[in-house]
TORDRENZA-860220 format. One record per residue: x, y, z of N, C-alpha, C in turn; residue in one letter. Coordinates in steps of 0.02 Angstrom, whole numbers, plus 32768, in hexadecimal, padded with zeros to 4 digits. Layout:
% TORDRENZA-860220
XYZXYZXYZA...
//
This chain:
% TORDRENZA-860220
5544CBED504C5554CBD0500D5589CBF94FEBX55CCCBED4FED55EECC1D4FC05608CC154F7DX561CCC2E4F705623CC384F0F564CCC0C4EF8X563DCBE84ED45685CBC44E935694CBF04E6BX5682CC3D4E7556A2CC444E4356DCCC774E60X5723CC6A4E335754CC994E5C5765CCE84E3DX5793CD024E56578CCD4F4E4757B3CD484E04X57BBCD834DDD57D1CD9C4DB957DDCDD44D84X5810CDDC4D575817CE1C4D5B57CFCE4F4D3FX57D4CE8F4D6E577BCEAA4D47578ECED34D0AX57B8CEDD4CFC57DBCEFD4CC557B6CEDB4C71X57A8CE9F4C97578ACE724C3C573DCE8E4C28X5739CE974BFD56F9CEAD4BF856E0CE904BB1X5696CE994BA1566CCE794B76567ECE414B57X569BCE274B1E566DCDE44AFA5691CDB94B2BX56D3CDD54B565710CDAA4B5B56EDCD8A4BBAX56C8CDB64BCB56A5CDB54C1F566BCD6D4C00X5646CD864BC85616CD574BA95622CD204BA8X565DCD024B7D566ACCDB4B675690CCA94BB9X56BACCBB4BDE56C7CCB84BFF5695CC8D4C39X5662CCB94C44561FCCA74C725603CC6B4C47X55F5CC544C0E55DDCC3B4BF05600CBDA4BF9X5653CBF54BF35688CBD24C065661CBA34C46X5662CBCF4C64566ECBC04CC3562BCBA74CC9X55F2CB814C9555CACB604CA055E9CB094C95X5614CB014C7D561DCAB94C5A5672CAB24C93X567BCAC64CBB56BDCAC64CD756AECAC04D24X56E2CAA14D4A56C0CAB84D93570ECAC64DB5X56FFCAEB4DE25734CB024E045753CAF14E2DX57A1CB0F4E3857BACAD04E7557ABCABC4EA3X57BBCA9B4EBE579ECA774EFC57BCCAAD4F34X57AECABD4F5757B6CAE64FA557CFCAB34FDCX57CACA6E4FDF57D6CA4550275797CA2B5028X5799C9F45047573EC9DB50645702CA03506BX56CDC9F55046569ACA16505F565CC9E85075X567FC9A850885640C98B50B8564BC99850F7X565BC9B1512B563FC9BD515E561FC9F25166X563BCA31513F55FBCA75513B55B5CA4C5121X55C5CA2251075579CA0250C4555DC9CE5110X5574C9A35137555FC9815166553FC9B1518AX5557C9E951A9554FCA1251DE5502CA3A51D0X54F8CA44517954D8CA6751585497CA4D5161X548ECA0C51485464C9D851445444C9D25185X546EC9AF51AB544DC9C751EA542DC9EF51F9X5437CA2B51FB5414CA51523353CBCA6151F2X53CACA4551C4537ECA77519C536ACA1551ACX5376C9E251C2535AC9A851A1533DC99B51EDX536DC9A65226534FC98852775312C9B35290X531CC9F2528A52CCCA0E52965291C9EC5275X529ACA01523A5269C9D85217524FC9A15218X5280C970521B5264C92E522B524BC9205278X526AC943529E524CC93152EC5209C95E52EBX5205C99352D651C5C9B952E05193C99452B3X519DC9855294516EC94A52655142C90E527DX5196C8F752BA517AC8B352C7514DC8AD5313X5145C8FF533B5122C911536550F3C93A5341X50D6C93B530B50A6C95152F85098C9AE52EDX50E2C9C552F450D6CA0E52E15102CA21529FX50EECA12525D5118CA19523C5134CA495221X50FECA7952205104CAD1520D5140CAE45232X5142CAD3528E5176CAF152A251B7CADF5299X51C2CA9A526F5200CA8C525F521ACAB75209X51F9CABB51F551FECAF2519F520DCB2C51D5X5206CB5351F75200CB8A520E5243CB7D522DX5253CB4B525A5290CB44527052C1CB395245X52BDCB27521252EBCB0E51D65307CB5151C9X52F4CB7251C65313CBC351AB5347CBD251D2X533CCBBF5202538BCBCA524653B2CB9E521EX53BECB7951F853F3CB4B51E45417CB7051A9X541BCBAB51AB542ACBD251715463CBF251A2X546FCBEB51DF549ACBFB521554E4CBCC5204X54CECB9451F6551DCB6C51FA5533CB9351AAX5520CB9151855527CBB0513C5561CBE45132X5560CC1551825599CC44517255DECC325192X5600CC6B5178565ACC675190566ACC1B5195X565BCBEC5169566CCBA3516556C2CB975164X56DBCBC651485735CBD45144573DCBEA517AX5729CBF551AC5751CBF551F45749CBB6521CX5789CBB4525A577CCB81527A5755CB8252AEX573BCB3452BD5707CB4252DA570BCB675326X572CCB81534C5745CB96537D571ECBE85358X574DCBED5332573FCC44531B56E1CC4E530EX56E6CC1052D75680CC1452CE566ACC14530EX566ACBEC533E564ACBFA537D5642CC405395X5678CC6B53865682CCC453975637CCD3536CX5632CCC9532B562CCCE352ED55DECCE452EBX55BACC9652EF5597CC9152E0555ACC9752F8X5555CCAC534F5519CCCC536A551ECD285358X5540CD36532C552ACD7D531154F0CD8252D4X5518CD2F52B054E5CD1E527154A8CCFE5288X54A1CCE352CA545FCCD552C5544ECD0852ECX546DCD3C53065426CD6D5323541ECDA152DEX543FCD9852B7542ACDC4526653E2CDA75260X53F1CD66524D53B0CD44522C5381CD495250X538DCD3652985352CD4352BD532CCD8C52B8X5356CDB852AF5344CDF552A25329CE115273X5328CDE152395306CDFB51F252C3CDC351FBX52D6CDA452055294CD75522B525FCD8E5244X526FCDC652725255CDE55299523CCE185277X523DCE5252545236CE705202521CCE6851EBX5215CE2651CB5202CDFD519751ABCDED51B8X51A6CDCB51F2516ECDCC520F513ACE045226X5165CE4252325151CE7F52405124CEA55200X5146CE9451D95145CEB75199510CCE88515BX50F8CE5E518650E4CE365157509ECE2F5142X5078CE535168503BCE65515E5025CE955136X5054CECE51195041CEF150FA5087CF0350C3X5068CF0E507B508CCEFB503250B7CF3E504DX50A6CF6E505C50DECF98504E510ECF915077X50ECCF8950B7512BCF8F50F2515CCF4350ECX512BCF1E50CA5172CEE750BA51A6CEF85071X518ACF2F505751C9CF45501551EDCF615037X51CCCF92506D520BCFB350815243CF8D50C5X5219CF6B50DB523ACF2B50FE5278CF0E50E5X525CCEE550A15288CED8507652C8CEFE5079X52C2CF39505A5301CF7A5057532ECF6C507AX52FCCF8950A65324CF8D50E9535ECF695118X532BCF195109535BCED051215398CED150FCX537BCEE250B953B8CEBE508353FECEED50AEX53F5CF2A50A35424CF67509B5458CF6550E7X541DCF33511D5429CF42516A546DCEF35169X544ECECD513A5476CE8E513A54ACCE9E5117X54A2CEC750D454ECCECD50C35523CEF150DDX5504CF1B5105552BCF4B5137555DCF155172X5522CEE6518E554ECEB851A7557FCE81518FX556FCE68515A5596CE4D513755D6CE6A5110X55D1CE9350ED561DCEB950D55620CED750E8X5609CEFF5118562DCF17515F566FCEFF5195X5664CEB3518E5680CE8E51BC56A0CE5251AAX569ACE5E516456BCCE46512756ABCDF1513DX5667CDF651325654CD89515C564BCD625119X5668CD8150D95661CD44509D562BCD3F5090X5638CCEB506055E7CCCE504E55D7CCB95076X5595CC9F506A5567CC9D50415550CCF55040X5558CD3650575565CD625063551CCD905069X54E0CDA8507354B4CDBF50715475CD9B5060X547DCD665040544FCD45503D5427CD38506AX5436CD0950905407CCE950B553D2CD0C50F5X5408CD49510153D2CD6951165393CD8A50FAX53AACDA050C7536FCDAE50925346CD845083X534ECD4A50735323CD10507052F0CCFD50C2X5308CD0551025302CCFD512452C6CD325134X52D0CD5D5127529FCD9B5128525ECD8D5106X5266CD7D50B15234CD77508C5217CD2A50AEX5227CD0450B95203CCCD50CF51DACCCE50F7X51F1CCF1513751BBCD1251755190CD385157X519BCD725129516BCD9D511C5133CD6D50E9X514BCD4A50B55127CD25509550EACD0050AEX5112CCCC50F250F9CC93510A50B8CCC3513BX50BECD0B515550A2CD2851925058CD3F5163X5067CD6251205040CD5C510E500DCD3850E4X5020CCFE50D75000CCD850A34FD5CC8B50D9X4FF8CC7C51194FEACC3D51304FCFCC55518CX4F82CC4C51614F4DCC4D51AC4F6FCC3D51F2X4F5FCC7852204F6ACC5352674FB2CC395279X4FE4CC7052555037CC68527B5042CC9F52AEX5044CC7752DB504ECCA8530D50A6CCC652FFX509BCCFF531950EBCD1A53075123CD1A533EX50FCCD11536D5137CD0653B15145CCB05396X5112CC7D539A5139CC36538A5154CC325357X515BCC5F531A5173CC5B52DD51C3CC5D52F6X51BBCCAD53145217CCCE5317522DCC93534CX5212CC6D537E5225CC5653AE5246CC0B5383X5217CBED5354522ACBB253295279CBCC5304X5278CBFD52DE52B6CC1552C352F4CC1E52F9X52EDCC3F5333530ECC3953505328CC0B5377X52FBCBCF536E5308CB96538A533CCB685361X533DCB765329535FCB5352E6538ACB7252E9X53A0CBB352FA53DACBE652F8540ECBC45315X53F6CBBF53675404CBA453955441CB4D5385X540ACB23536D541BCAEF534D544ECADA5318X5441CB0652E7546ECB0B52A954BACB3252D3X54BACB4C52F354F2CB7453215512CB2E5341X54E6CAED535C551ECAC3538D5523CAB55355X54F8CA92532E551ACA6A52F35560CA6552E1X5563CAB752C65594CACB52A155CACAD152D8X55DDCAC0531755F1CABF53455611CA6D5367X55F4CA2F5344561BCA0A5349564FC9F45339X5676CA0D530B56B3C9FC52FD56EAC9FE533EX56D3CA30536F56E5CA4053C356EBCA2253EEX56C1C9D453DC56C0C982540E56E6C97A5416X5729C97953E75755C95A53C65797C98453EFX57C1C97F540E57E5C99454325828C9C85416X583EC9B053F75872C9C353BB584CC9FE5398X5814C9FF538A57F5CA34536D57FECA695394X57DBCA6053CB57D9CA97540B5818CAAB542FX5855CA9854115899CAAD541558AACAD153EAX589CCADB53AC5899CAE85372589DCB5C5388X58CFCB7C537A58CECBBE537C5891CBD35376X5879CC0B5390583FCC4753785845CC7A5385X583BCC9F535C5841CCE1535A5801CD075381X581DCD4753A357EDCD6053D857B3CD83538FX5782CD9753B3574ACD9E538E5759CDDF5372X577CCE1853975788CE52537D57BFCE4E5332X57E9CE0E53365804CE1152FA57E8CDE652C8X57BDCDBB52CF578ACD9852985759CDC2527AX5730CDE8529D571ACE2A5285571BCE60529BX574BCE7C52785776CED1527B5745CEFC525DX5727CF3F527F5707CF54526F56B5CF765286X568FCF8B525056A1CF77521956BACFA051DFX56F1CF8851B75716CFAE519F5704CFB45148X56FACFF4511F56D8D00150FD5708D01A50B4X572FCFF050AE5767CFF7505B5736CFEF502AX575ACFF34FE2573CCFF64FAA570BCFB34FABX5734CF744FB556FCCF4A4F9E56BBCF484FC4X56CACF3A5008567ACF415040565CCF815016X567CCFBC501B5634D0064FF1561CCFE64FB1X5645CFD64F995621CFBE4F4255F8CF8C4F69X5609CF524F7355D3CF0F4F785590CF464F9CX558ECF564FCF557ECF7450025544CFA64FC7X5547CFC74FAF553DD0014F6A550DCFCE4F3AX552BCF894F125515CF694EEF54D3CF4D4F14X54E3CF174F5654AECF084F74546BCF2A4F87X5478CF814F9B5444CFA04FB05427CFBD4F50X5447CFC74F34541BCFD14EF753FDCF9F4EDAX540CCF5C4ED453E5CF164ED853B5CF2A4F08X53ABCF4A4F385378CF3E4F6F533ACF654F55X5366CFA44F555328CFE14F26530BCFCA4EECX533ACFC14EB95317CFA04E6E52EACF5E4E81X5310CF3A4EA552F0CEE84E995296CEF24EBEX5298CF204F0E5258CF2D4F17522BCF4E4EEAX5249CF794EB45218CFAC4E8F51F2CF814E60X5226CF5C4E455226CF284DFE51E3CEEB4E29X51EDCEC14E6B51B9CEB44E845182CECD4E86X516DCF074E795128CF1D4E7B5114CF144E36X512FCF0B4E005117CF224DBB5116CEB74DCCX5146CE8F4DC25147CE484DC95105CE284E0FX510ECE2A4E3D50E7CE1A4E6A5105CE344EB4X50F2CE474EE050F4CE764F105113CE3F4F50X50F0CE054F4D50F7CDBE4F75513BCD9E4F53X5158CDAA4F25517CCD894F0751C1CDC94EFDX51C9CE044F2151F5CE234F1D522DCE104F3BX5223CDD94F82525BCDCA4FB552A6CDA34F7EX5265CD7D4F5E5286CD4E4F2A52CBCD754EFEX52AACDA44ED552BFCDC14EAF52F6CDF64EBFX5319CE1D4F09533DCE1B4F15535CCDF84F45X5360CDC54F65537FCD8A4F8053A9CD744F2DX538FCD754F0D53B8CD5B4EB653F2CD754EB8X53D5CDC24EB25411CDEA4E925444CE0A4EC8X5435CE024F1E5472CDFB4F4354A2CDD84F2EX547BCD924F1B5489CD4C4F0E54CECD514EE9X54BDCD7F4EAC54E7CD884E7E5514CDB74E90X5508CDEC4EA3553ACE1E4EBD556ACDF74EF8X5555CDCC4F1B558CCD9E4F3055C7CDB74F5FX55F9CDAD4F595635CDC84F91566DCDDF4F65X5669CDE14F235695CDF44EF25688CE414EE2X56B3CE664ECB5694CE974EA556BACE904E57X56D7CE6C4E4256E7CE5D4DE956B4CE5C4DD5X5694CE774D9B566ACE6B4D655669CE464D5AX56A8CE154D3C56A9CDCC4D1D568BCD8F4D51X5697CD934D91567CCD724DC15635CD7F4DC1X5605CDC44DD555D8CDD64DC655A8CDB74D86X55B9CDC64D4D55ABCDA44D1D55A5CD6B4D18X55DBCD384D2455D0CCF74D1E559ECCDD4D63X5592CCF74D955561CCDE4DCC551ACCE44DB8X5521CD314D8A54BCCD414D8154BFCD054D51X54E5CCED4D0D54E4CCA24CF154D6CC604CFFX5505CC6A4D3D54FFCC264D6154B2CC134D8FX5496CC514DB05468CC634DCA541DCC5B4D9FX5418CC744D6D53EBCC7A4D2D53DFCC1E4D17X541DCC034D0A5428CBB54CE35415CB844D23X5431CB8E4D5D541ECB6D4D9753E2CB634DA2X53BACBAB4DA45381CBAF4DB9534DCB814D8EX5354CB864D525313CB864D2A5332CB1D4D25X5374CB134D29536BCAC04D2A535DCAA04D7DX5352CAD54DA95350CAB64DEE52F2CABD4DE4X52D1CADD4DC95290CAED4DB5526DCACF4DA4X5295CAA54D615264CA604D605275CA364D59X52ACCA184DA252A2C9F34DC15275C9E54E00X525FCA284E0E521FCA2A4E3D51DECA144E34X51C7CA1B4E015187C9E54DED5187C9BC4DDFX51CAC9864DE151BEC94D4DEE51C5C9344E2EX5206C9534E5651EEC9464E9F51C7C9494ED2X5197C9754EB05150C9744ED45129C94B4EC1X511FC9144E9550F0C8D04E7E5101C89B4EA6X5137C8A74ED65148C8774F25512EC8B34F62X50EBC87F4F7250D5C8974FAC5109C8AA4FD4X512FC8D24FDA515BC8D75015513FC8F6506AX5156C8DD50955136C8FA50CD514BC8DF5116X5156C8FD51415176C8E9517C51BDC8D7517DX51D6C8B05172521DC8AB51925240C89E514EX521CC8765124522CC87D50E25234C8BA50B7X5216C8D350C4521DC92150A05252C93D50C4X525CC93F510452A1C951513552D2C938510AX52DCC8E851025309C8C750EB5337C8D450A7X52F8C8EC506F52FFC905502D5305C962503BX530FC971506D5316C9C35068537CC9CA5092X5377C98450A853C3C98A50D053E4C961508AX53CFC96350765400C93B503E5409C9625007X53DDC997500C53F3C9C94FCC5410C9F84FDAX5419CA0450295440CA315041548ECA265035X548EC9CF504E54C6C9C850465507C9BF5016X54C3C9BC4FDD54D1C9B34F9F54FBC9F94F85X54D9CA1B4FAB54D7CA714F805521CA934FA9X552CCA804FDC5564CA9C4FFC55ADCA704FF0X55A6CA294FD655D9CA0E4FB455EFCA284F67X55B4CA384F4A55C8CA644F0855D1CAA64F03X55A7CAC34F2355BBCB1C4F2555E0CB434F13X561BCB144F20565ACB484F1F5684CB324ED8X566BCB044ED15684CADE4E8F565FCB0E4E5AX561CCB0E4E525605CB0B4E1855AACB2E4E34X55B2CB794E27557CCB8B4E3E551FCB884E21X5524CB754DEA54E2CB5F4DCA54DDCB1A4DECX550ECAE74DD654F9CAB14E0654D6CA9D4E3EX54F8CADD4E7A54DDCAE64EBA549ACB084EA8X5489CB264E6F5442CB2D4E6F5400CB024E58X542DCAD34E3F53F5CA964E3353E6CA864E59X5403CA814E9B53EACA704EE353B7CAA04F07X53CDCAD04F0D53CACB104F3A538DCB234F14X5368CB214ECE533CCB344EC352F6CB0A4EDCX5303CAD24EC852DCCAA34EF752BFCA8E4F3CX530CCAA94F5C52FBCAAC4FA252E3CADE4FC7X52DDCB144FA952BFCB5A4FC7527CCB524FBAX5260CB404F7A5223CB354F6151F9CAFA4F90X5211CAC54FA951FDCA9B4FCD51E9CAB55013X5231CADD50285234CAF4507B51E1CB32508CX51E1CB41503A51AECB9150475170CB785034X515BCB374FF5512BCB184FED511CCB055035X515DCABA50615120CAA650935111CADB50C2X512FCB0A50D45138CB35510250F7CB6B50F8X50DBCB6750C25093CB9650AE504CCB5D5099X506CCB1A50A7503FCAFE508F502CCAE4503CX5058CAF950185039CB064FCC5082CADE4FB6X508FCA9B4FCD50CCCA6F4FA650C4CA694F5FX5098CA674F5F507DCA314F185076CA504EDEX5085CA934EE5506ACAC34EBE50ADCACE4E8AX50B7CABB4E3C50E3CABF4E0F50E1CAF94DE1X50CCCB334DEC50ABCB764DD650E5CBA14DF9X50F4CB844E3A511ECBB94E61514FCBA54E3BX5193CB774E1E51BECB794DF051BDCB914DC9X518ACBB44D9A5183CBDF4D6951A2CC234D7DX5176CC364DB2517BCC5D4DC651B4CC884DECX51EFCC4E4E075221CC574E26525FCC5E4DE1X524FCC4E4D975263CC394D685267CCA24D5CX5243CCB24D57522CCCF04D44524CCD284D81X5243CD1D4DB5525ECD4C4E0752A8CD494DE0X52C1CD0C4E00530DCD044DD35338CD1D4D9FX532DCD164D585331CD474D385335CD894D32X52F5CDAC4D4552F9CDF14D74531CCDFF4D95X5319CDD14DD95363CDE14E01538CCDEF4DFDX53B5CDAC4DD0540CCDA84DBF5411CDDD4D7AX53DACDEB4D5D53EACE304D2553E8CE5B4D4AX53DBCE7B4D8553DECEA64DA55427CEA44DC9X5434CE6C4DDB5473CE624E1454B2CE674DE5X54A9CE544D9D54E2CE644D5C54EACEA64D56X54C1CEBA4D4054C2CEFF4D4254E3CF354D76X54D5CF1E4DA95505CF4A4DEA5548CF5C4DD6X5567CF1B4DC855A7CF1D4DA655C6CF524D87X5593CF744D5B559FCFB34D4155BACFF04D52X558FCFF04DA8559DD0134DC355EBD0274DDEX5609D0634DDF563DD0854DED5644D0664E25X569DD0404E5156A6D0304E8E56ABD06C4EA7X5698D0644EF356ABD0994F2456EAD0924F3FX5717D0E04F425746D0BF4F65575FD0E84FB3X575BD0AA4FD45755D0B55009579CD0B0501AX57A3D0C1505A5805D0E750795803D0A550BFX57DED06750B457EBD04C50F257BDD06A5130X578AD0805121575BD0B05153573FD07B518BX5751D09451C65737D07252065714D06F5223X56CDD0645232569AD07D526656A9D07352ADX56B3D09852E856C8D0945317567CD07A5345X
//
C-alpha cells in the first residue's frame, strides 16, 4: 500500500506542518498512472484462496492463506519482469515472520520480543534495499497475526498454518506475475537483480527510517504491556505504518493524521458489516473488494485507504480466530491506533542519521 502522501520540505515546522496535515484530509493527490491492475492483482490473490478453501470446506486455511496476498502488495512500481526478481525475497520475509510469529506465540513475552525483533529484521530489509511502500508493514502485521491466531484459536497446527501462508505467498507471486502472458510485456527491459537491489546500502534516509522504525518497535512493545499484551502487534504495525518510507516530518505528521481519522471512520463501519452474515465465498467476495478498493485509493488519499483497510484486517483476524461478530474489537483497534501513530509522529523528532552511502558487503 503506498503513500498519497508526497515529500516535502522538513524544514516547516509547527502550526504551518499542522495546518498543512489537516489540509491533506479534504484534498487528494495526484494521480500516479492506473492503479487497477495492482488493485485486480491485489484482490485476487486475498479473494481465490478464500473462496475455494471455503467451497471445499476448509475455511480457516484460506484466512491463513490470505496473508500470502500481502506478497503482490510490494515493489508495485517495477515492471513486472523486475517484480518477478523481487518478489520471492518478499515472500520468503513473510514467510519468515510467519514463522516467528507462530514460534513465538505461545508465550506473552517471547512474542514482545518476537515482535522487536521482526519489526527491526524487516526494516533492515526493507531500507536496506531501498523496496518502498507499503514498506515494513506487512511483515509486522504478518507476524502479529500468526502469533495472535497461534495463541488464541484451539488446535492450529503450525506446520499447516506456515504451509497455508506459504501457499498464498506462492499464489499472490503468479498473480502479480500475469501481466507476463502478454508478450510485449515480456519484451519489455529488466534490470538484473543486482541493480534493482543494490546493497544493502545504508545513507541518511534508510538509518533514520531504519532508527525511527526500531524505536516504534521498542516503545510500541513496552506501551503494549501497559494497553494489552495481545494487542501490541497492532500498535506497532501503526506506527511503522506512519514512519512510512519518508523521513520529512511534514509527511510523517500528516500520515499519523491520516492513520488516526482513517482508522476510527473504517471502525464503525465494521459493526455494521458484521449484521450480514458473511461467510464462505461471500465474505471472500466482500474482502477482494475492499482490497481493491484500498489499493485504487492509497496513493491518492491515505485515510481513505483506511476506511477500507480498517475493516478488512478486522474481518481477515475476526474470521481467522473465529470471533467475526465481535464489535468490541473496533474499539479497541480505535485505541492500538492512536497509540501507534502518536508514537510513529513522534519519531520524527528524532535527529536524522547521516549516513556516507554505507554498503554491506
Amino acid at each position: 500500500m503506498n503513500s498519497a502522501i508526497g515529500g516535502a520540505s522538513p524544514h516547516r515546522r509547527g502550526p504551518a506542518v499542522a495546518v498543512d496535515a489537516v489540509a491533506s484530509l479534504f484534498r487528494l493527490a495526484p494521480s500516479r498512472g492506473p492503479r487497477w491492475p495492482v488493485a485486480t492483482q491485489a484482490a485476487i490473490s486475498i479473494t481465490v484462496p478464500i473462496a475455494v478453501m471455503s467451497l471445499v470446506g476448509m475455511p480457516q486455511l484460506g484466512f491463513q492463506a490470505a496473508a500470502g496476498a500481502f506478497t503482490a502488495l510490494h515493489v508495485s512500481s517495477l515492471r513486472p519482469r523486475e517484480r518477478a526478481k523481487v518478489l520471492p525475497f518478499v515472500a520468503l520475509v513473510l514467510v519468515a515472520a510467519t514463522a516467528v510469529g507462530i514460534a513465538a506465540g505461545g508465550s506473552m513475552l517471547w512474542t514482545l520480543i518476537g515482535l522487536v525483533v521482526t519489526t527491526i529484521a524487516a526494516s533492515v530489509f526493507v531500507y536496506g534495499f531501498a523496496l518502498g511502500a507499503p514498506g515494513p508493514l506487512f511483515f509486522v502485521l504478518v507476524f502479529g497475526l500468526a502469533a495472535h491466531i497461534t495463541a488464541t484459536v484451539p488446535d492450529v497446527d503450525p506446520v499447516v498454518f506456515l504451509i497455508a501462508v506459504a501457499a498464498g505467498c506462492c499464489f499472490s507471486y503468479l498473480v502479480a506475475l500475469t501481466p507476463l502472458l502478454r508478450s510485449h510485456v515480456r519484451r519489455e527491459p529488466a534490470r538484473a537483480l543486482r541493480e534493482i537491489m543494490p546493497g544493502p546500502v545504508w545513507d541518511e534516509k534508510a538509518l533514520t527510517l531504519l532508527v525511527r522504525a526500531s524505536t516504534v518497535a521498542v516503545v510500541g512493545a513496552a506501551l503494549g504491556v501497559v494497553v494489552d499484551p495481545e494487542r501490541a502487534y497492532w500498535i506497532v504495525s501503526t506506527g511503522v505504518a506512519v514512519v512510512g518510507i519518508a523521513v520529512e516530518r511534514r509527511v510523517t505528521v500528516t500520515r499519523g493524521l491520516h492513520r488516526m481519522v482513517g482508522t476510527v471512520a473504517g471502525a464503525a463501519i465494521y459493526p455494521l458489516l458484521i449484521l450480514v452474515p458473511w461467510g464462505g465465498v461471500w465474505l471472500a467476495l466482500l474482502l477482494g473488494g475492499l482490497q481493491f478498493l484500498i489499493e485504487l485509493v492509497v496513493v491518492r488519499h491515505y485515510a481513505l485507504a483506511l476506511l477500507f483497510i480498517t475493516p478488512l484486517v478486522l474481518l481477515i483476524t475476526g474470521a481467522a480466530t473465529g470471533d467475526i461478530g465481535s464489535a468490541a474489537v473496533a474499539g479497541e483497534r480505535i485505541v492500538d491506533t492512536i497509540v501507534g501513530s502518536t508514537v510513529g509522529v513522534l519519531t520524527a523528532v528524532l535527529p536524522r542519521i547521516g549516513g556516507r552511502g554505507i554498503r554491506s558487503s
